[in-house]
N, C-alpha and C positions, 0 to 999 in steps of 0.2 A: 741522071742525077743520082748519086749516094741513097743507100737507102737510110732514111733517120735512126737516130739510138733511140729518140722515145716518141710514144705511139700520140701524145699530145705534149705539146710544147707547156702550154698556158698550166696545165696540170699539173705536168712535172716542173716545172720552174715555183710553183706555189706549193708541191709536196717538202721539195727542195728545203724551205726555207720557212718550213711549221715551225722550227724551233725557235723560230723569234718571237716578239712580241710583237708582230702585226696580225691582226686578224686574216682569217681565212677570204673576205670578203676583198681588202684589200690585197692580198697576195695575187689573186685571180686576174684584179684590173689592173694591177699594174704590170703583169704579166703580159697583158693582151695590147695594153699600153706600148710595151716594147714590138711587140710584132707588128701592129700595125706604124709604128716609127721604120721595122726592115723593109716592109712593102712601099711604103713611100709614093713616089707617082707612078712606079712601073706596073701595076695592076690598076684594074676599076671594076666597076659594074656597071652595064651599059641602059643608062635609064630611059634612051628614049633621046628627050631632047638637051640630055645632060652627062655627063657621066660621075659615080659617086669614087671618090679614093676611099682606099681604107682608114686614111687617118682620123685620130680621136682626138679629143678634148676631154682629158679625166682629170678630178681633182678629186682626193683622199679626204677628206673632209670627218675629222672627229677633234674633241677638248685633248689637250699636250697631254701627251704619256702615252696615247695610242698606239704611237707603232708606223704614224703616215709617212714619215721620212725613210724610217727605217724599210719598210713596204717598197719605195723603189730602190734602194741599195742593190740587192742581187739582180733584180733585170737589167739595171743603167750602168750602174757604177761597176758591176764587176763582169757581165757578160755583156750587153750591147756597146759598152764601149772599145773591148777590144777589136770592132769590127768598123772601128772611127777612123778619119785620119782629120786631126785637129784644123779649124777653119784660120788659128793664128798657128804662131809661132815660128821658128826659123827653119832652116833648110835640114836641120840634122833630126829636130821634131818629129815632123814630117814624114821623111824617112826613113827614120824608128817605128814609127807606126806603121808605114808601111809594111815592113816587116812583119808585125802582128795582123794586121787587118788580110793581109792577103794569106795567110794560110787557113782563114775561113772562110774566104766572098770567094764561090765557083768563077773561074774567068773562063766562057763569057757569064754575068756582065761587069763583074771584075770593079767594080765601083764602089767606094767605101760609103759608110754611112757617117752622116755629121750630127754630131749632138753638142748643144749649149746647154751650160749649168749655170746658175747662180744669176748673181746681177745682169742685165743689158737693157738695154734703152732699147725701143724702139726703132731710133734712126740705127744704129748699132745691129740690130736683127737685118735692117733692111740692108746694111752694107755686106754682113755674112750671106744672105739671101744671094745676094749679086755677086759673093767671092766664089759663091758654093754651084752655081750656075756653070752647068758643066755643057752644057747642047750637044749631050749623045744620045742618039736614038738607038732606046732599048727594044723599041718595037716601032711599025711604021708609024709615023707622025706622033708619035709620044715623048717628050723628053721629061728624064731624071732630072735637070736643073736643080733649082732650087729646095730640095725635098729637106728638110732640115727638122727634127728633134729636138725640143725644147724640156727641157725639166729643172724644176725649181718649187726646193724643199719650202720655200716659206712664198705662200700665195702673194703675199705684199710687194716682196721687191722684185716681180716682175708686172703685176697687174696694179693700176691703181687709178681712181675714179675721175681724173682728172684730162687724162692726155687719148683724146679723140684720136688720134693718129694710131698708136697701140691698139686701140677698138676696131677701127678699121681694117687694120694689117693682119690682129687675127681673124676679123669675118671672113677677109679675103682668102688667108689661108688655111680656113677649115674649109671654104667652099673649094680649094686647088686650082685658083682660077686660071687662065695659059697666061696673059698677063699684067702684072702689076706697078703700076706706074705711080714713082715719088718723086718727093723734090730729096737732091741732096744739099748738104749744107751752106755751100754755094748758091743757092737758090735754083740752080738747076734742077732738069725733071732728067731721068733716069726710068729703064726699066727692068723691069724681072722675068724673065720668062720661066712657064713650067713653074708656079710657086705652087708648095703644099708643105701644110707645117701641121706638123704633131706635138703633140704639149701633154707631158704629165706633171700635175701639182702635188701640191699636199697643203693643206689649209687649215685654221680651226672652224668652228661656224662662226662666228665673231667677224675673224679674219675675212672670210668670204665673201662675206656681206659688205663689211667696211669698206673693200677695193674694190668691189663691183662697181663700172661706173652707173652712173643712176639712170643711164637711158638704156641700160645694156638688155633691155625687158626689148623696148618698143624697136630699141636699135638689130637687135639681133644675135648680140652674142653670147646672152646667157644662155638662148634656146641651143645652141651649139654645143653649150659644156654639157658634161654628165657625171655631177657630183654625188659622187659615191659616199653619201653621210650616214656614217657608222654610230649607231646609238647604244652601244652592249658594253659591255664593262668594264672597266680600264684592265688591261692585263696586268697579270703579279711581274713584279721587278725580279731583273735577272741578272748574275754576277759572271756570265761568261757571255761568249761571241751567240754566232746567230745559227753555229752548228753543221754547217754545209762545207765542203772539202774543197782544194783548188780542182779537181777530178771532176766535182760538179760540174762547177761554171767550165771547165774545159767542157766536155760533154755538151753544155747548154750552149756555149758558143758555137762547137761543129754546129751542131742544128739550125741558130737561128742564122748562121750561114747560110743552109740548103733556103730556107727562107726567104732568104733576102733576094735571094739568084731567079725566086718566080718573075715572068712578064705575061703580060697579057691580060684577059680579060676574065675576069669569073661569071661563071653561070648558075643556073640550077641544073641539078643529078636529075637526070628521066622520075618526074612522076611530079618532084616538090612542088614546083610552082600552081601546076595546075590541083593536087590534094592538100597542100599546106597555106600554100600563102594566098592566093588569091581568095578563097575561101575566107581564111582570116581578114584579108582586107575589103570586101563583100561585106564581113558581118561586123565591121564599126570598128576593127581591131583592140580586139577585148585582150584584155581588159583595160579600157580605156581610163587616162587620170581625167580625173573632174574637178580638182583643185583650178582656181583660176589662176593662178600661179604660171598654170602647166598646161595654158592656153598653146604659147608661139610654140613649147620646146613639144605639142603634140602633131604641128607642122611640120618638124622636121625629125620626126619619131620614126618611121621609116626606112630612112636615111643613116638612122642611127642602126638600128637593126640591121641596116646591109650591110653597113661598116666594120659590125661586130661578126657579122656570119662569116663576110671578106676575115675578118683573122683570126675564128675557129678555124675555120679550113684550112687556112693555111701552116696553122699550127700541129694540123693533124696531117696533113697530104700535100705533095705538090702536081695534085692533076686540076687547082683551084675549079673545082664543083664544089656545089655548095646541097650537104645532103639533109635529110631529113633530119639526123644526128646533130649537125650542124645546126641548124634550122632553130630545134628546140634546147639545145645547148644555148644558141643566142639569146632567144625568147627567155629564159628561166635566167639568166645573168639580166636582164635587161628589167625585168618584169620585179624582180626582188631588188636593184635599185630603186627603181620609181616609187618602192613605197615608201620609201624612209625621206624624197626630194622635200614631197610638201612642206617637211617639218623646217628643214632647211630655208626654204623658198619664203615662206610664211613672214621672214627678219625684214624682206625688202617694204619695207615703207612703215616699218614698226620706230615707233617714239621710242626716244634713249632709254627710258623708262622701262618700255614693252623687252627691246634686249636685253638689258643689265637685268628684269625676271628671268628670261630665258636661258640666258647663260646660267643662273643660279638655280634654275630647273635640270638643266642640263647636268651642271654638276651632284645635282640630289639623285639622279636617275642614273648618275656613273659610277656615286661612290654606296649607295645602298646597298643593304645586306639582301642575300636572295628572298628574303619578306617582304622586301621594300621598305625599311627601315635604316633612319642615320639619323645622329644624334643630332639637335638642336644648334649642341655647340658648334659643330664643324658648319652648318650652314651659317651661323652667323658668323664664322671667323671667314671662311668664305667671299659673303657680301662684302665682310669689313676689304677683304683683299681686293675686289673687283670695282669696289665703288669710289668715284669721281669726289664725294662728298656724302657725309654721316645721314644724309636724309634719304639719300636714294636708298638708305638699306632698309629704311622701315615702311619706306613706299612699297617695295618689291615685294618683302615677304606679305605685307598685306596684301597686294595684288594676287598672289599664289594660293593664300589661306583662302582667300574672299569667292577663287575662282575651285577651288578644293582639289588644287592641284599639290599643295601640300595639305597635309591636315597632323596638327600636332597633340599629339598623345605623351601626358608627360612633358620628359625631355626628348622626345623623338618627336619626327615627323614624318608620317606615312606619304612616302613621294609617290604621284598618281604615278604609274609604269604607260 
């Protein structure tokens, strides 16, 4: 295999792309977001009585202006997709792509990657699942099938509280099950084999919450996401592009090329397991969340950590060992999400009331001056924006003063940080 242009994928794909208005935090995941989309089913980690993919569940999670959407533009839209070959369109599509996708995927194993954007239904994902179903064996008894890439700029018109089916489809396919069995429209059953779906979002907290479905606690799939909720300050507005050359995403493409082309199984480097991790997971895996929130998603915290080390490493090497470097490169991406989830987590089973404050917290704590200082005015014009009706605004702010989470001085209001 080619030796790589850069010594980390996730690094340089996020050095790449400072010049935006996404935060540094978000450049990182959604970086790692796309490699674990190139790894697909053809790696794992061998757990025993299971085995884990590298795929993830990220969702960008900050108030509009942030930078979320923009955040996966360069890994999705301008580099992982030249390495697509579109799940619709006609014969000449297709073939166009082909064109592109094959002067980055090494043959062997020469197989493009499938990503979906924007709107799809549920049943709609499961028909791509089964188009995208290819039954080649990348290694013995492993199939690429169904490995599909999902990303979608607005949380809402993919996910929404209602349709049990969609909840299902993704638990199935963040666990990679071998396979997956639906009705189709017909009322026929059908199945999937080899499913694994990787999903990058981007959200507000509002938004999050709203289309979460309301059993996805007990049910299982909120433990699965790992919403990366960015609390820091809306970046200053900018009057040009996002800074990075067509050279770049050339460059980043060969790479997550070489990427894409790993099979097999990852391990640990001589020493990890037995100096790093077990140890760690011996001592209660500290630093543990204690939020009750962050009960199910410490069941499968682990899990998440393999997934994330599966594609440091891969971004750095393709001998997939997984090193000490690796190791705490995960841990430190992993460990500085978790702190900012509670705040997020905290919306589920809060009265209309409890969010229409939070969201209006949120804003006090995004548009503050580095004192922690914003005028009065712009909170009430605020409220006035956000509120359903003139009463919810003087509940709120009382809620806030009462709890001295605002404290106004003047015409200002000191927003707790």
């Amino acid at each position: 295999m080619p030796n790589r242009i850069f010594s980390d994928w996730i690094e340089a794909c996020a050095n790449v792309a400072q010049g935006s208005i996404t935060p540094p935090i978000f450049r990182k995941w959604a970086a790692l977001s796309a490699v674990a989309g190139a790894l697909g089913r053809r790696c794992w980690y061998d757990a025993g009585e299971y085995k884990v993919r590298p795929n993830l569940y990220i969702t960008l999670v900050a108030p509009p202006g942030h930078g979320k959407s923009v955040g996966l533009i360069l890994p999705f839209d301008k580099v992982f997709r030249k390495l697509t070959e579109p799940l619709v369109g006609n014969r000449a599509e297709v073939e166009g792509s082909r064109l592109i996708w094959e002067r980055y995927v090494p043959n062997p194993p020469g197989t493009p990657l499938r990503l979906v954007s924007g709107r799809v239904t549920p049943e709609r994902l499961a028909q791509l699942m089964k188009k995208a179903e290819h039954c080649v064996l990348d290694a013995p008894g492993e199939l690429t099938s169904a490995a599909i890439t999902i990303k979608t700029n607005e949380f809402g018109q993919f996910m929404t509280q209602t349709n049990q089916f969609l909840q299902i489809t993704m638990t199935e396919g963040w666990d990679a099950v071998e396979t997956f069995e639906y009705q189709t429209k017909n009322m026929g059953d059908d199945i999937i084999h080899g499913m694994c779906l990787n999903w990058a979002a981007a959200a507000t907290p509002s938004e999050f919450v709203a289309n979460m479905p309301a059993n996805a606690t007990e049910q299982g799939l909120l433990s699965r996401i790992l919403p990366i909720n960015y609390t820091g300050s809306k970046p200053p507005s900018q009057t040009r592009g996002l800074g990075y050359s067509d050279e770049d995403v050339e460059r980043l493409a060969e790479d997550l090329g070489q990427i894409s082309a790993l099979v097999g199984p990852f391990d640990w480097a001589p020493g990890v397991e037995e100096n790093l991790v077990q140890p760690w997971l011996d001592a209660g895996c500290p630093p543990t969340p204690t939020d009750p929130m962050m009960k199910e998603y410490n069941a499968r915290r682990f899990s998440h950590l393999i997934k994330i080390c599966m594609g440091i490493s891969a971004a750095r090497r393709s001998d997939r060992l997984i090193t000490a470097d690796d190791w705490n490169s995960a841990c430190e991406m992993l460990f500085e999400a978790e702190t900012f989830m509670p705040a997020l987590l905290r919306r589920f089973g809060m009265t209309d009331a409890g969010k229409f404050a939070d969201d209006l917290l949120d804003f006090g704590r995004t548009n503050a001056n580095k004192d922690g200082y914003i005028k009065a005015s712009l909170i009430k014009r605020e409220a006035i924006r956000l509120a359903r009706n003139l009463s919810e605004i003087d509940t709120a702010i009382q809620m806030l003063t009462a709890s001295k989470q605002l404290v106004q001085e003047g015409d200002l209001y000191k927003v707790l940080i």
